[in-house]
N, C-alpha and C positions, 0 to 999 in steps of 0.2 A: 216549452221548447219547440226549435220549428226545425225542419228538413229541409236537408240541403237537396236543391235541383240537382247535384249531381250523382253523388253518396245513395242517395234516400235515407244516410243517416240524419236521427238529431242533434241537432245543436242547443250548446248552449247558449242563453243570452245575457250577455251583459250589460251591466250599468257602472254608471259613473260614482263614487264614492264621495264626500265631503263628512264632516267630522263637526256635526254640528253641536253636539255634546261639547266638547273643546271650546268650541264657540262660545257658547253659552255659558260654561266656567271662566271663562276669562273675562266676558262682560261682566258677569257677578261678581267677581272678585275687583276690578277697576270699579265699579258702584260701588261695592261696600267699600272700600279704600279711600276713595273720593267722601264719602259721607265720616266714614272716620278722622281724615283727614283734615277737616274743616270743624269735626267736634275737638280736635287735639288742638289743632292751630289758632283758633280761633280768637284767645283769649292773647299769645303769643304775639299775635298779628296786630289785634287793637293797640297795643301797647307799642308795638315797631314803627307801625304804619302808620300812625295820625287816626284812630279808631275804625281802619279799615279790616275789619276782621277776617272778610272773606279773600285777604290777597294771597294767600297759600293755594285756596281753593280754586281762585283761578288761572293760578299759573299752571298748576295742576292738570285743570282741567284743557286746559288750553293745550299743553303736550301729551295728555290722553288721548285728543281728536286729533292731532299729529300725527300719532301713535294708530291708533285707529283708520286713518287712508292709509300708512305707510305698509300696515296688517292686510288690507284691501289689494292695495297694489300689487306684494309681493303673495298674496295668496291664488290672484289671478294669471301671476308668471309663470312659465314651465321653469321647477327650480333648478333644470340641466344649464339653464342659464350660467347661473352663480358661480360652475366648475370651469368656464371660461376666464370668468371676473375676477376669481377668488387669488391668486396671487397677487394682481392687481390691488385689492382691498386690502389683501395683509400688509405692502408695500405702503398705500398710503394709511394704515392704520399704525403701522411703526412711526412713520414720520409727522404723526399728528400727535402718539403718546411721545417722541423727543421733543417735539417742539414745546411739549408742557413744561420741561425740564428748561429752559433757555427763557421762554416766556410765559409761560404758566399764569394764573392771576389766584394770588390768595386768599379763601376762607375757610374763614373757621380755625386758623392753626394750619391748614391744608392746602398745599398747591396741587389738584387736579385738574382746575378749571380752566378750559382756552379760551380767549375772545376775538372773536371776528367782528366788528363794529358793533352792530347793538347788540350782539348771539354769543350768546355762553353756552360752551356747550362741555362734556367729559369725554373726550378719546378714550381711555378704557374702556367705555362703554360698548364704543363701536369697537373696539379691540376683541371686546369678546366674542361680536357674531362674524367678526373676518375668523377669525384664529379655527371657529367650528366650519366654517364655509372651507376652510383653505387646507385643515386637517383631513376636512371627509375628501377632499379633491386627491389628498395626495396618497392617503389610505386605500382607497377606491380604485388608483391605479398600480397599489402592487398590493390585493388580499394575499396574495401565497408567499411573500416575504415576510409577513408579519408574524410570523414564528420566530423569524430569527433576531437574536438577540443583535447583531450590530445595525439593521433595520431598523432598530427601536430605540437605540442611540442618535443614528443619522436624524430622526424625526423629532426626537428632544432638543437635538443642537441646532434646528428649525425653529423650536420653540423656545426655550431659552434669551434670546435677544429680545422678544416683544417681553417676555415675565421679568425682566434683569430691565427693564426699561421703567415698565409699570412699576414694578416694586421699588425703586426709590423714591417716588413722590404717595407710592399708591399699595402698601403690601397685602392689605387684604383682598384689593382685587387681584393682582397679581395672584395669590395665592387657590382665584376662583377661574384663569384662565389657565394655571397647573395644572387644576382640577381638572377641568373639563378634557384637556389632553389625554391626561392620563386613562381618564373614564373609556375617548374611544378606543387611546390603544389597546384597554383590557378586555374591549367588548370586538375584536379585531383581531384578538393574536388568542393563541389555541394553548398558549403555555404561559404562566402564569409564577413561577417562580423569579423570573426578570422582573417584578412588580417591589418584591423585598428591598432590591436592589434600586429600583426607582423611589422607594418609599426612604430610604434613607438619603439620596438625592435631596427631596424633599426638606427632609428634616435640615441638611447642610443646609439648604437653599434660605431655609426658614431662618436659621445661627446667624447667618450670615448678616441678613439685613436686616435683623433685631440690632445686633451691634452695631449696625450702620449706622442708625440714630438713637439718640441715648433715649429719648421719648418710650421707642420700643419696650425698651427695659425698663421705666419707671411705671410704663401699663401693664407687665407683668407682674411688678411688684406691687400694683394696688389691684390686680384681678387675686391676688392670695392675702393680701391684708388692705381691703378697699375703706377702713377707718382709717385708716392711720396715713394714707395717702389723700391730698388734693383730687389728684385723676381719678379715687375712687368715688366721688360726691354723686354723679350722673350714676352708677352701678346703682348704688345704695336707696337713692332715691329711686330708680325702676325696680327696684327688690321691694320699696314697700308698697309699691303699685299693685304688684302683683299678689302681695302677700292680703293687702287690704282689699282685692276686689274677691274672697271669697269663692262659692259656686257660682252664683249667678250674677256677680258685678252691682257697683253702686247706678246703674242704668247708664244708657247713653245721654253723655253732655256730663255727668255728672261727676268728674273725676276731679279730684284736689291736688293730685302733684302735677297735672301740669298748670296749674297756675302758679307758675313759675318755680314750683322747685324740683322740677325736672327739667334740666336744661335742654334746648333742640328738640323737645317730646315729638315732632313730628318727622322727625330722621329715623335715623337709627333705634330710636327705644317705642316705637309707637306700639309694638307689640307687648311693652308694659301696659300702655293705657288701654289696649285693648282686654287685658286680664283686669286689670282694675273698672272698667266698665260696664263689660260685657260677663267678667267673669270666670273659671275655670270651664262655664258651659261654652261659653264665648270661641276661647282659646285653642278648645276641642274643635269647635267648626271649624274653623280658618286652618288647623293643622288639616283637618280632614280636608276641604278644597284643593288645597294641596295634594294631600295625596291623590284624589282624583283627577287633578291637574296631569302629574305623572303618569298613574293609571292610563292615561287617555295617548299620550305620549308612546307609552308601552304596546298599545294596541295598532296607533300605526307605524310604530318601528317594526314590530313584528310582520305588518302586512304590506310594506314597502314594495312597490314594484321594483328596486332594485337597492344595493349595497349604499349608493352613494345618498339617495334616499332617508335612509336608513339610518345611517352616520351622522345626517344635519339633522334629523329628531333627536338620537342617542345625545348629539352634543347640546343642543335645545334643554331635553331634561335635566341631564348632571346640569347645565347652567342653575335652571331653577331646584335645584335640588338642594347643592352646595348651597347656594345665596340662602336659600332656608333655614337650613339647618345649622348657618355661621350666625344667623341673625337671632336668631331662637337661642342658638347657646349662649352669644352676649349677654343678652337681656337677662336672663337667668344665671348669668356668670359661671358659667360651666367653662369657657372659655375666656382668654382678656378682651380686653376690648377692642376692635377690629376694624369697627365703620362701616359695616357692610349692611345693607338696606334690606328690607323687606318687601320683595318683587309685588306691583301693582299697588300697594298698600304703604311702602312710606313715601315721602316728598323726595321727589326728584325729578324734573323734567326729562332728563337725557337719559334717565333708566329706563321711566317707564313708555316711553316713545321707543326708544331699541326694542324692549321687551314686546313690547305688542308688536312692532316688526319681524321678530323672532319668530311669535307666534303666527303669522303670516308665512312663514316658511312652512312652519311644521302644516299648515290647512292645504299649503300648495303640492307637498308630498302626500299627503291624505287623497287630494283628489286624482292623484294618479291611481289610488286602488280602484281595482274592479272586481264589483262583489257580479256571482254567478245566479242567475233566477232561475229560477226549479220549474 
């Protein structure tokens, strides 16, 4: 500490904060993802592509490093930026998930996907980091309304038209940009019995657009009898993935259902072949990553030089948190089946490019903290 010319008191001296922990879990986890990625697809890909095995791996890899400047970029921004931008984004993030609706491009069964000439990309995607950007902005300017119950309405009925958008082409995501709402309202308002009441919201919200499409309902009826149903054949086979990989897994590369009888192994069920690989030891690590993912997330929400800060970590984590833990119950069938990926680790260009975006927020509010030297 040094003394002030005027005072003769000491001072404290500060430094600049960065969160290199964080850093460092999220390259680990886009490596290991990338490498599992390419043991799941691979066999998948020769047999698509004309014996191109590694075309998963490099599209992959190729919106990782997207992902990775995009991470750079915004971790180098003051994120007060964004509270300017962010109605802005939610504005053109609604009118990019309609346009999916009108002109959408199908796979898989699935219309989420827009095309811009040669670029495919998912609006949900970016739906999710407008919706956290645009919530903590409007959170941010009334903390001492957020007690009151018709406050907490007014901010659902904000919400609402982008999840009623998404959720007809897309209900699983929709149901992770609910999510993430909900999360900051609860971590925001001082009273917590309006949540019962948002939780059956919820539940309508969910009735609703299961009846929308009969699909819905034919995936619940093979998440509770997945023999007896078609839709149930992908469960079933990632049931015996898991079941056959043991403690420690048939090793890496070594996996038998996804040669071909686990359909899309590198989407949504990749977290079977990682238990059939790698193992129940396996399984353990990558939940754990996660958790310390979070973890890290928790330490700079808490040490946030301000609320609005704060708010885009809080909404950051429940993103990756929900997506986890929807992805993990599919796979395991704890849940029906959903569609929802597994952050840095299944195949998706446009997730994992947001994602690491994402996490460039969270690095850019980290380096606003200032730790004190003794």
């Amino acid at each position: 500490m040094s003394r002030s010319p005027k005072t003769g008191k000491k001072e404290k001296k500060q430094t600049k904060y960065f969160d290199y922990t964080l850093l460092f879990i999220i390259i680990f986890l886009v490596g290991f993802g990338l490498v599992m990625l390419y043991s799941t697809s691979s066999y998948n890909a020769q047999l698509k592509f004309k014996g191109d095995s590694a075309f998963y791996l490099r599209k992959q890899l190729s919106a990782s490093l997207l992902g990775f400047l995009g991470m750079f970029v915004m971790a180098n921004i003051n994120y007060h930026v964004w509270m300017k931008l962010s109605g802005l984004l939610y504005i053109a993030a609604m009118g990019l998930c309609t346009a999916v609706i009108f002109m959408g491009t199908n796979l898989n069964g699935s219309t989420r996907w827009l095309k811009i000439g040669p670029l495919s990309f998912q609006p949900s995607e970016i739906a999710k980091m407008a919706m956290i950007l645009f919530l903590a902005t409007v959170i941010n300017k009334i903390p001492k309304k957020m007690g009151n119950f018709l406050t907490v309405i007014k901010i659902m009925v904000i919400v609402l038209p982008v999840v009623g958008v998404v959720g007809i082409s897309n209900l699983s995501t929709a149901i992770i940009i609910l999510g993430i709402a909900i999360c900051l309202i609860f971590v925001s308002s001082p009273k917590y019995l309006q949540f019962f009441v948002m939780g059956g919201l919820v539940v309508a919200f969910g009735i609703v657009f299961i009846t929308f499409e009969s699909y819905r309902e034919e995936r619940i009826q093979a998440w509770l009898n997945p023999e007896a149903f078609e839709n149930g054949y992908q469960t079933l086979q990632g049931l015996y993935a898991i079941g056959s990989g043991g403690l420690f897994g048939k090793g890496l590369g070594e996996s038998m259902q996804k040669l071909g009888f686990l359909p899309e192994a590198q989407n949504d069920m990749i977290f079977s072949i990682i238990c059939e690989e790698l193992g129940l030891f396996g399984a353990v690590c990558v939940i754990l990553l996660f958790l310390l993912l979070i973890w890290r997330f928790l330490v700079i929400a808490n040490n946030a030089p301000d609320l609005f800060g704060a708010l885009i970590v809080v909404g950051i984590m429940a993103h990756i948190a929900i997506q986890v833990i929807l992805n993990i119950a599919v796979v395991t069938n704890t849940i029906p089946n959903t569609g929802v990926t597994l952050p840095f680790i299944s195949y998706g260009g446009t997730s994992v490019a947001i994602l690491l975006t994402e996490m460039g927020l969270a690095l850019s509010v980290s380096r606003g903290i200032k730790l004190e030297k003794v």
